[in-house]
C-alpha positions in Angstrom: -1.5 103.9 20.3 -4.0 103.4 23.3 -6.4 101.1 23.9 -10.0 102.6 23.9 -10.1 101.9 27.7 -6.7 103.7 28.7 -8.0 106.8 27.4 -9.0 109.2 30.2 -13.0 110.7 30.4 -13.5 109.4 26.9 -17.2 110.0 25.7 -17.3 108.6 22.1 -15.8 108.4 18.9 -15.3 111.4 16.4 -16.4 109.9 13.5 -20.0 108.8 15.1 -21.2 111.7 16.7 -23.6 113.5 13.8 -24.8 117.2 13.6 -28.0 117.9 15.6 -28.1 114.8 16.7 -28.4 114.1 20.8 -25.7 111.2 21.9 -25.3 110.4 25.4 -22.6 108.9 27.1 -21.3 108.2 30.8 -17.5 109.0 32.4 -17.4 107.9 35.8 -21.0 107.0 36.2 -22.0 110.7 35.5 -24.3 111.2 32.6 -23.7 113.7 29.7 -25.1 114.6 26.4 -22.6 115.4 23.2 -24.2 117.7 20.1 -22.7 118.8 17.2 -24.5 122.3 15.6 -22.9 124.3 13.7 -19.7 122.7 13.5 -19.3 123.2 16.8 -19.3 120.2 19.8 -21.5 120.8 22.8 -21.2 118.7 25.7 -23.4 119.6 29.1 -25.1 117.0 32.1 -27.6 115.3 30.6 -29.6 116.2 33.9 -32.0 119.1 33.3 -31.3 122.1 35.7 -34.7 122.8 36.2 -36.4 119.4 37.2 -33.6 116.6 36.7 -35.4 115.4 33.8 -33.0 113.4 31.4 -31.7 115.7 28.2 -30.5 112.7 26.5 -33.9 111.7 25.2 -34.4 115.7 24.4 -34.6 117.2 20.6 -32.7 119.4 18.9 -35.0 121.9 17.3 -33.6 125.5 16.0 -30.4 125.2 17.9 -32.3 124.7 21.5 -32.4 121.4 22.9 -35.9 120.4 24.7 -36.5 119.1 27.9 -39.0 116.0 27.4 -39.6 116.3 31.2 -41.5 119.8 31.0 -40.9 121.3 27.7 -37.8 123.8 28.8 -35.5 124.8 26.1 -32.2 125.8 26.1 -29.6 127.7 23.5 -26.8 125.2 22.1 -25.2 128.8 21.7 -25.0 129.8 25.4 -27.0 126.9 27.3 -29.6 129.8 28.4 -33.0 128.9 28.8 -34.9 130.3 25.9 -38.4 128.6 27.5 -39.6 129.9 30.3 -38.2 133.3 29.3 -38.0 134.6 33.1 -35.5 131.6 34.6 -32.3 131.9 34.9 -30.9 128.1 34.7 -28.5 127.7 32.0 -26.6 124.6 30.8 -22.6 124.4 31.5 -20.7 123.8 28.7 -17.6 121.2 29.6 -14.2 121.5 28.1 -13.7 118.5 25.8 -10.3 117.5 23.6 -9.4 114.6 21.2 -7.3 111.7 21.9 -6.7 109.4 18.8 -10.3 110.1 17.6 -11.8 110.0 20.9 -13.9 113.2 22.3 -13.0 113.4 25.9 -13.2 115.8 28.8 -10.8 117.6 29.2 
C-alpha cells in the first residue's frame, strides 16, 4: 500500500469526485479540472483556451462546461467549442488511471 503522497500525478480520490460536478486539482503546480458525465471521467487544464480564464469555477450545463470568464462553452464529449460556433479551440482530454483509489495522470 502507498502513501497518498508516493502516488505519482495523483488528482483526487475516486470515491469524492461526483457526476457533473467541476473539481479542480493541482499536479506539479499545473491546474486541472476533473468531471464525471455520463459515467465517464473528463480531465482537461483548467485554463480556458480562448482567454485563460479559470474552468474550475465553470458549470456544467447539458454536457458543456462554461467559461465564467466570457461565457464560451465546450463539449464534455469532444472538448469542442459549442459557443462561439465559428472557433476552433477545443479542450484536451488527459489520459488518467487509478492507483489504490486515486485518479491520476497517466
Amino acid at each position: 500500500m502507498l502513501f497518498p503522497a508516493d502516488i505519482p500525478n495523483r488528482l483526487m480520490r475516486l470515491d469524492q469526485i461526483r457526476p457533473h460536478r467541476v473539481h479542480y486539482a493541482k499536479v506539479d503546480g499545473n491546474p486541472y479540472v476533473i468531471i464525471k458525465i455520463d459515467g465517464a471521467l473528463k480531465v482537461f487544464s483548467a485554463v480556458c483556451p480562448h482567454a485563460l480564464g479559470d474552468l474550475s469555477y465553470g458549470s456544467v450545463v447539458d454536457g458543456q462546461i462554461d467559461c465564467p470568464s466570457h461565457g464560451w462553452r465546450f463539449s464534455l464529449q469532444d472538448g469542442l467549442c459549442q459557443w462561439p460556433s465559428e472557433t476552433k479551440q477545443t479542450l484536451k482530454f488527459l489520459e488518467t488511471t487509478e492507483i489504490e483509489g486515486w485518479l491520476c495522470l497517466a
